[in-house]
C-alpha positions as CSV (number, residue, x, y, z in Angstrom):
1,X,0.0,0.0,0.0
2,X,2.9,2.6,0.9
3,X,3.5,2.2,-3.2
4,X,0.3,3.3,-4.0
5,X,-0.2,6.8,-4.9
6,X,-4.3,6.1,-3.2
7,X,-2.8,6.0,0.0
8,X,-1.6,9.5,0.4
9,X,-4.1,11.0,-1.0
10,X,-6.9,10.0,1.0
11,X,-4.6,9.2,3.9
12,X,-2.7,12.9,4.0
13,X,-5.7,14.8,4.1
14,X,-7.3,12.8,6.6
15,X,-4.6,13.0,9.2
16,X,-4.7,17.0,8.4
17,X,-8.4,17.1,9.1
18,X,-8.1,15.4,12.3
19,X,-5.4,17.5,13.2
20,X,-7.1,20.3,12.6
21,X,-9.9,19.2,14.8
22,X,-7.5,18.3,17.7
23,X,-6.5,22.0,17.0
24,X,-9.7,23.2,18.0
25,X,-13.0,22.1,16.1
26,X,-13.5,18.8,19.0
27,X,-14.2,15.8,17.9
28,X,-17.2,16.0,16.1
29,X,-14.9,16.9,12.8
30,X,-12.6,14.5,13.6
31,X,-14.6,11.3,13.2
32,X,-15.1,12.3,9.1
33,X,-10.9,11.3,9.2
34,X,-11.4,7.3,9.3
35,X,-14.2,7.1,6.3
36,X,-11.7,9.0,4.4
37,X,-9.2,6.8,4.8
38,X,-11.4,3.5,4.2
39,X,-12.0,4.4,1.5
40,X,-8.0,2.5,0.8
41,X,-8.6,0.4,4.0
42,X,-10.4,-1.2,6.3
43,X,-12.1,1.2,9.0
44,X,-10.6,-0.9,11.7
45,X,-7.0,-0.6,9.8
46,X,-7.4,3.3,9.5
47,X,-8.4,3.9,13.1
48,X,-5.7,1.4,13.9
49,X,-3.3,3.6,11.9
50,X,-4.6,6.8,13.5
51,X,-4.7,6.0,17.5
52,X,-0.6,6.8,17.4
53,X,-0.7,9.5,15.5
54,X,-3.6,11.1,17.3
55,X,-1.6,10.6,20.7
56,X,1.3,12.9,19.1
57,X,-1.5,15.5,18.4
58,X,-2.8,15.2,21.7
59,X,0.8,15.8,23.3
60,X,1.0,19.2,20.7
61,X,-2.4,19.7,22.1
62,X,-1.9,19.8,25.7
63,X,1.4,22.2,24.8
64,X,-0.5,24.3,23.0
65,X,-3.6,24.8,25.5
66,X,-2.3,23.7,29.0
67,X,-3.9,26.4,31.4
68,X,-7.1,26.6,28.7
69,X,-9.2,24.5,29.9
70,X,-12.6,24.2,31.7
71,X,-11.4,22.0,35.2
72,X,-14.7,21.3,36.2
73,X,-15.6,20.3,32.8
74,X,-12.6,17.4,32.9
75,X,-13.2,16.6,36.6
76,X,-16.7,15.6,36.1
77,X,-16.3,13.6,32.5
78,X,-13.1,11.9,32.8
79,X,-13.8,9.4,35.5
80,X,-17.2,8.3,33.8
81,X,-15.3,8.3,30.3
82,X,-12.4,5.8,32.1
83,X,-15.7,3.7,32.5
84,X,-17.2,3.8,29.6
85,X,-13.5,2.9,28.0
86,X,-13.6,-0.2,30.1
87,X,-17.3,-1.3,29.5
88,X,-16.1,-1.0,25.5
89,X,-13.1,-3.3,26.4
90,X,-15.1,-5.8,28.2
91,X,-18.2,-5.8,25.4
92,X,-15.9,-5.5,22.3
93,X,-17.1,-9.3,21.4
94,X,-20.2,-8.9,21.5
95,X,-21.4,-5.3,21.0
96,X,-23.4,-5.0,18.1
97,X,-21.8,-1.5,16.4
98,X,-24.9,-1.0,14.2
99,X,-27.0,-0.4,16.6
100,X,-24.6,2.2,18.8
101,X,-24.7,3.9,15.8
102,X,-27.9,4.7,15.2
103,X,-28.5,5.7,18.4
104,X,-25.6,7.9,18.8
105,X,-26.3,9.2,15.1
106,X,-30.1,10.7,16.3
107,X,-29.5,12.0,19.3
108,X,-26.4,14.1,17.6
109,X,-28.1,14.9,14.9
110,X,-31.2,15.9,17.1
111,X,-29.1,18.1,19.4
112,X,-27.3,19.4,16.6
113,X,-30.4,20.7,15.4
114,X,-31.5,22.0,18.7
115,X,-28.2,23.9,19.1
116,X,-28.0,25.3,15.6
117,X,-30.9,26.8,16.0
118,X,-30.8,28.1,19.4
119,X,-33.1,25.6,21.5
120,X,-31.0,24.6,24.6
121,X,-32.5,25.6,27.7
122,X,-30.7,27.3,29.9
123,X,-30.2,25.5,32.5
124,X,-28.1,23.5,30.5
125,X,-24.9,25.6,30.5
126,X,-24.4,25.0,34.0
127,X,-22.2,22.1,35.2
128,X,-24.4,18.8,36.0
129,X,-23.1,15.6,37.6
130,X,-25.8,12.9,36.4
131,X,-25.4,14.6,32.6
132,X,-21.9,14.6,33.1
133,X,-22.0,10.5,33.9
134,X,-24.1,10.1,30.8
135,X,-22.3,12.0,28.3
136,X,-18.9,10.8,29.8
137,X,-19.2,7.4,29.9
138,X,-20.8,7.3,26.4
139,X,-17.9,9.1,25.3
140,X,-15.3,7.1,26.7
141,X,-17.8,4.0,25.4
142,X,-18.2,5.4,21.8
143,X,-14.7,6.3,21.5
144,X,-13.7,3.5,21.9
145,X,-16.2,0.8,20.0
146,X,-16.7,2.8,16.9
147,X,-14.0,5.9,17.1
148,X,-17.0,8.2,17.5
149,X,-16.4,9.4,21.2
150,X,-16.7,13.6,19.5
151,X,-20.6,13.6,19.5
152,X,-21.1,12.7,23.4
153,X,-18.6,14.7,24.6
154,X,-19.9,17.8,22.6
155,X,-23.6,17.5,23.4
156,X,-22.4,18.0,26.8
157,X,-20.0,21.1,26.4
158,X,-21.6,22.7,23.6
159,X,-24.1,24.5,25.4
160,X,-21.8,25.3,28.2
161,X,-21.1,28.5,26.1
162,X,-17.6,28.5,26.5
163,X,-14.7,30.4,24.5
164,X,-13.8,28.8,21.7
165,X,-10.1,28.4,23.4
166,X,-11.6,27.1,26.6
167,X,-13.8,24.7,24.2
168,X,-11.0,23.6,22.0
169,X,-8.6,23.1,25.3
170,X,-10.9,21.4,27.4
171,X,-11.8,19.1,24.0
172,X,-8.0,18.5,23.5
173,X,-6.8,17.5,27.0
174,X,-10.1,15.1,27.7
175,X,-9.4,13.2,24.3
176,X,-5.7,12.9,25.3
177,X,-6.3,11.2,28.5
178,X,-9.0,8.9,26.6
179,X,-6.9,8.1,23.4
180,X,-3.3,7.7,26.1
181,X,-6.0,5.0,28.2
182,X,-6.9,3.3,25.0
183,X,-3.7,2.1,24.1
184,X,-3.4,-0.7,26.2
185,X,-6.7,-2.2,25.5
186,X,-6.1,-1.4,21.6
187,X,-2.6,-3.2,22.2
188,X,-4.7,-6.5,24.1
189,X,-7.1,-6.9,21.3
190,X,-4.1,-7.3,19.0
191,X,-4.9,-3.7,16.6
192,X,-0.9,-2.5,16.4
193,X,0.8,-5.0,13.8
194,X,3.9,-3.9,12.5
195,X,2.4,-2.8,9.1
196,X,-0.2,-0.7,10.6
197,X,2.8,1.1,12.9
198,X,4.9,1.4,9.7
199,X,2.2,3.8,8.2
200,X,1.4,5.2,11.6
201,X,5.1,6.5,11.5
202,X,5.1,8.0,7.7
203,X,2.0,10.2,8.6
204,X,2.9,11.6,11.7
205,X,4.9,14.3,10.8
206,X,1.5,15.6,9.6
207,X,0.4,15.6,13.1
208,X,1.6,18.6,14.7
209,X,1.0,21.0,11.2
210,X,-2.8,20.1,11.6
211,X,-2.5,21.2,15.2
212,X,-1.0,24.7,14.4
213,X,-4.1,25.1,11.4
214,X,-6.6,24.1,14.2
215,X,-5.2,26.6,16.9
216,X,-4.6,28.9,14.2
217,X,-8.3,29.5,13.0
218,X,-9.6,29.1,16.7
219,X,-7.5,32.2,17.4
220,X,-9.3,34.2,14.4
221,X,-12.8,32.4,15.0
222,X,-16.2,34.5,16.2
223,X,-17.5,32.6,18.9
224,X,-20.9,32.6,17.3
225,X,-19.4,31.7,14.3
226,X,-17.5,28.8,15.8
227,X,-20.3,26.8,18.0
228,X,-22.3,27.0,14.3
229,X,-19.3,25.2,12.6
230,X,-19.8,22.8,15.8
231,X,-23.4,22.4,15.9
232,X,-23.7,21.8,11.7
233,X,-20.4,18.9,12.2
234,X,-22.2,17.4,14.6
235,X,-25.3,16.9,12.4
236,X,-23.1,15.7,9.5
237,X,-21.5,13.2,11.9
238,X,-24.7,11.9,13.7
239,X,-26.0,11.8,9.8
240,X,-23.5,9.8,9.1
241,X,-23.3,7.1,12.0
242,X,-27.1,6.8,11.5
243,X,-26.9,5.7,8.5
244,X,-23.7,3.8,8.6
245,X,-25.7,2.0,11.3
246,X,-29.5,1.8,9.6
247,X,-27.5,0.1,6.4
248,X,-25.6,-2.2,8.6
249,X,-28.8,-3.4,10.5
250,X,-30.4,-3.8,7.3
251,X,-28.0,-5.7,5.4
């Protein structure tokens, strides 16, 4: 595959866009980087490929926006999302995929909706423990079953209102602690051979550029501006894990 001119380009502007994303758009955008990149591979090979590249952009990340970040945010998501991480470990024989993503796909896309066009509530940009175990978990859960951990974690932040810094920082450092957890089981269930490590290592030198274009247009972002460019990813996404998941029951 590393002869075949496919490969980069599919693969290059796929680690971009995630880097990007890690830079500051959350993951919401980042889950379009593995379809990309089956489209030469095997999803599980691409996000096989990816997990080590996306723990050098999460190192970048935490440079970049240590001190940027929402503590109360990270306190109250990471310890459900270290559960959710193990629950995916423990069912990854016998989870049916499909299904997670249908139901993942319509609430994101339904919140999505709700946020584009201005329908949270209000009380919903405070800080709440039980939402914070939902969301949490089913990020940690998601993220690690079918690489789609974005659109939980954001339908809890996004109508927390913050900054887009503060947004993109508190985004960046929770996904680093998630992905730097993952590795282990990822290593246990046998996903890094030495051929999927060999491309892992041509790509990441991409990983830190994509960073610096996320941060960049952060930096330069209107805030009312930005959480639209959130709100309309996360309908893509959920658009596109419900149907992934509605074809897959159905076939």
């Amino acid at each position: 595959m590393l002869s075949d001119p496919a490969f980069y380009l599919v693969s290059v502007p796929a680690v971009l866009l995630y880097g990007v994303a890690k830079g500051g758009f959350g993951g919401a955008v980042a889950v379009l980087s593995v379809p990309l990149m089956a489209l030469v591979m095997s999803p599980t090979q691409a996000a096989a490929i990816l997990l080590p590249i996306l723990v050098v952009m999460d190192a970048v990340v935490v440079k970049t926006y240590w001190g940027v970040y929402d503590r109360r945010a990270l306190t109250l998501l990471l310890p459900w999302a270290m559960l959710g991480i193990l629950l995916g470990y423990l069912t990854a024989e016998v989870m049916n995929d499909d299904w997670m993503r249908v139901v993942i796909g319509m609430i994101s896309t339904v919140f999505g909706l709700q946020s584009l066009l201005g329908w949270t509530r209000a009380s919903s940009r405070e800080h709440n423990r039980t939402a914070a175990g939902v969301f949490g978990s089913l990020a940690g859960f998601t993220s690690f079953s079918i690489h789609a951990g974005g659109p939980p974690f954001t339908m809890y932040l996004l109508p927390k209102q913050l900054s887009p810094l503060v947004f993109a920082g508190t985004a960046g450092l929770f996904f680093a602690v998630v992905n730097a957890v993952k590795l282990a089981p990822y290593y246990w269930l046998g996903q890094f051979s030495s051929e999927n490590l060999l491309y892992s290592l041509i790509l990441v030198p991409l990983a830190p550029l994509g960073v610096k274009i996320g941060h960049l247009l952060v930096q330069r972002s209107d805030q009312k501006l930005y959480y639209a460019i959130i709100s309309f990813f996360l309908i893509m996404v959920g658009s596109k894990l419900l149907w992934e998941g509605a074809t897959g029951l159905m076939a």
